[in-house]
N, C-alpha and C positions, 0 to 999 in steps of 0.2 A: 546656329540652328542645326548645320550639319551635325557637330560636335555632340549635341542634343540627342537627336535620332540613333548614333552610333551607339550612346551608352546607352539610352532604352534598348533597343536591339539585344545588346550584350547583358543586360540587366536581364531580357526576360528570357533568354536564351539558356542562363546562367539556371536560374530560377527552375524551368522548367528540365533542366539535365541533372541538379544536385539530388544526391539523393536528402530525404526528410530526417533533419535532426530535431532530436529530442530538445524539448524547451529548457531539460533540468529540475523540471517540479515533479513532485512524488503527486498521485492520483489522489484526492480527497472526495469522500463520498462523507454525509451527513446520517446521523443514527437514523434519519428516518429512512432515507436513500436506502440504505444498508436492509432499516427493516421492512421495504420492500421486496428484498432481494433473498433475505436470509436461508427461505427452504430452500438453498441449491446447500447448505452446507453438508447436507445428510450425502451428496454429489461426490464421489475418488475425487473430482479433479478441484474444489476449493479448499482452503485448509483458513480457518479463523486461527488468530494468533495473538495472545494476549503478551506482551513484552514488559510488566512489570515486576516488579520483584515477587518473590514469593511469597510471602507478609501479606501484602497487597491482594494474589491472585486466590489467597486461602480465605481472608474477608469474603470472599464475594466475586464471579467470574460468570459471563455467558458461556449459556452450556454447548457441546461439542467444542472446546477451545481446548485448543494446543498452549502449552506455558515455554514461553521461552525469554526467560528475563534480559533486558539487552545491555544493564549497567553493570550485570554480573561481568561480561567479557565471552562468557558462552555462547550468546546467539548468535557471535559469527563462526563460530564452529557449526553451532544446530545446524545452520542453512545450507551450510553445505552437504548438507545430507539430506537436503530438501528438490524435489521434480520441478524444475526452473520452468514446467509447461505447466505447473496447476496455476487455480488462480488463489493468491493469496489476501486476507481481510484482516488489519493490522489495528490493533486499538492500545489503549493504555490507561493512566488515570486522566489524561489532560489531550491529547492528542502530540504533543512533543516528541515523546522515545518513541513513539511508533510513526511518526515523518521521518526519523532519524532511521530508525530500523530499514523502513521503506527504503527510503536513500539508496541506503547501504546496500538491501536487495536488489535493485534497480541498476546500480554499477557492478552488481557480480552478474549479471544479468539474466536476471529473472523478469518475464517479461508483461504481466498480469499480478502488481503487487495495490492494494489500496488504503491510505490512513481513512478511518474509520471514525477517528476521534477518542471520545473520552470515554471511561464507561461506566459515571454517571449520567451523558447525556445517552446510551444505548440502556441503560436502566429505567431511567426516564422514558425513552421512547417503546417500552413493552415488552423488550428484545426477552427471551424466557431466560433468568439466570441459577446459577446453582451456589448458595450459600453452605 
């Protein structure tokens, strides 16, 4: 019982002195979520971000979007040219390269980055696009 007492003590002692680590998951917000939110994009400090290929982003892209393809090997260059205080909205065809992309901004540490998902479900869900 003693024994007991000790490590609760040190458990919550512990707990409440660490500072808060990050769980490791990239932010996921849903098209609708997103199209909630959308008129902050006209806002300096968000930057929408489409990480597909070019092929892809000339089909068809929401409007005000930044291209920055992430399987070229270039958008880890882009980002580092990028204001690690804006908040960033990350999308793709499927939501994949852009949890990866996220990732990736999130370990160079950037610290307001979001998958977004796919964008036919932001197509779907109204978002205004530009063909």
């Amino acid at each position: 019982m003693k024994l007991f007492l000790i490590t609760l003590l040190a458990t919550s002692l512990m707990s409440c002195t660490s500072p808060q680590q990050s769980d490791g998951k990239v932010k996921t917000i849903s098209a609708t979520e997103y199209k909630e939110h959308h008129e902050k994009i006209d806002n300096q400090e968000v930057m929408l971000v489409d990480v597909r290929t070019p092929a892809e982003f000339e089909a068809g892209h929401l409007e005000k979007t930044q291209h920055a393809d992430f399987l070229s090997g270039e958008f880890e260059k882009e980002m580092q040219n990028w204001d690690k205080d804006k908040t960033y909205y990350l999308y793709c065809a499927s939501g994949n390269r852009s949890g990866k992309a996220a990732k990736l901004m999130e370990e160079a540490g950037f610290k307001n980055v979001y998958n977004i998902g796919g964008y036919s479900d932001l197509k779907a869900a109204g978002l205004p696009i530009k063909e």
